[in-house]
N, C-alpha and C positions, 0 to 999 in steps of 0.2 A: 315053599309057598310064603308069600309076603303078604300079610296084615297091616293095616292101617291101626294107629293106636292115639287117641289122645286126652295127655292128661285133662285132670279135672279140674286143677289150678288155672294153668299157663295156657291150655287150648291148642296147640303145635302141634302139629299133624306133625307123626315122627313115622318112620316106615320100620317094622321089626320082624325079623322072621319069626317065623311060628316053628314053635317047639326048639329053640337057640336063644334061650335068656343070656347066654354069655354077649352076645349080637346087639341085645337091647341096653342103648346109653343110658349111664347112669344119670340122674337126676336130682339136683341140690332140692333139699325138702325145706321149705320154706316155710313163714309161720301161715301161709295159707295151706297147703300140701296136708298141713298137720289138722288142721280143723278136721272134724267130721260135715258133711254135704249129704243134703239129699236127692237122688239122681230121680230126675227127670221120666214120668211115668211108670213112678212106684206107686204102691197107695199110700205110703207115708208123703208123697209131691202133694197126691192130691188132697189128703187130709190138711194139710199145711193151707194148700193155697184156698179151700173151703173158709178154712178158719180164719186165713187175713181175710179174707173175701169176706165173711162174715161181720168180720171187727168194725172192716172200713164202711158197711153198710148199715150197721149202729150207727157209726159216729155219727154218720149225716143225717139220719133218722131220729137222734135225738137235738139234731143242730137245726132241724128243720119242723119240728113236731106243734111249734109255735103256730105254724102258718092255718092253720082249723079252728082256731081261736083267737082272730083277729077280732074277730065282729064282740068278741065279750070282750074282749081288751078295750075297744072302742068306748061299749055302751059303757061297764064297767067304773072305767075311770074317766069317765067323757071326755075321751080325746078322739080327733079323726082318725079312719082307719089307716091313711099315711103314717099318721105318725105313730100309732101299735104295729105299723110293721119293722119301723126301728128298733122293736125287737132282735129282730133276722138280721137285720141291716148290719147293726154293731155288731153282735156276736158274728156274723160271717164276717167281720172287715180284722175283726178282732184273732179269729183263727188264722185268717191269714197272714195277717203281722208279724203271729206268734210265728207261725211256719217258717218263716225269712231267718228268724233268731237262732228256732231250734234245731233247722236241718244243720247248720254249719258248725252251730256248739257239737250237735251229736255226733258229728265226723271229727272232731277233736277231742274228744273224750270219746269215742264210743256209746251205742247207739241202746245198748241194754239198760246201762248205767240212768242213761238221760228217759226212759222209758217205765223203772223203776223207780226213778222219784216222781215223775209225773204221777202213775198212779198211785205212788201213794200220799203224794197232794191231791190229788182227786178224792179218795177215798178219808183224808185226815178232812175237807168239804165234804163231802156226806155228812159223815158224823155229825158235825160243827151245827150243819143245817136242820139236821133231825131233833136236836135239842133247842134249836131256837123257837121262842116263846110266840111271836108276832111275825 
């Protein structure tokens, strides 16, 4: 009997008989091969894709959180409500910018690395701002 098999790397449909591993080509292990993966409706898939699901629905939720308090932004500091929505405006023109920079750096160095300092730029801004006076 012939099974279909394919790796989790490369994706190639390789055809191998069942129960004759001597049959099945051998296979250069590459530094993808080597990584651990997690397969596709596991609950560890779905726990993961929850969690980016999660992350990426902060992000725009605090990038967006301004827009309910336009009209105090307005009265506030007496400006029109155009221009307290220059809030959203910059900061959205501004993520995007960054995006252009960091997708390309982060495929050059690695995506963890570039993700690790972010937050803890993020987080060394926390701080910073907690102890500010005014």
């Amino acid at each position: 009997m012939i099974t279909s098999v394919r790796s989790a790397a490369v994706m190639p449909l390789t055809l191998v008989a069942k129960n004759d591993t001597a049959a099945a080509p051998k296979v250069k292990c590459s530094t993808l091969n080597k990584l651990p993966y997690i397969e596709r409706g596991t609950p560890q898939f779905m726990r993961v894709t929850l969690a980016l699901f999660s992350a990426g629905l902060a992000t725009f939720a605090l990038l967006y959180y301004v827009q309910p308090i336009f009209p105090v932004l307005s009265h506030d500091f007496g400006i029109s409500p155009a221009q307290s929505s220059l809030s959203l405006s910059v900061s959205t023109g501004l993520l995007a910018i960054g995006l252009m920079f960091t997708g390309p750096f982060s495929d050059a160095i690695g995506r963890k690395s570039v993700m690790v300092v972010a937050l803890l730029l993020a987080a060394i801004c926390t701080l910073i701002c907690a102890f500010m006076t005014s």
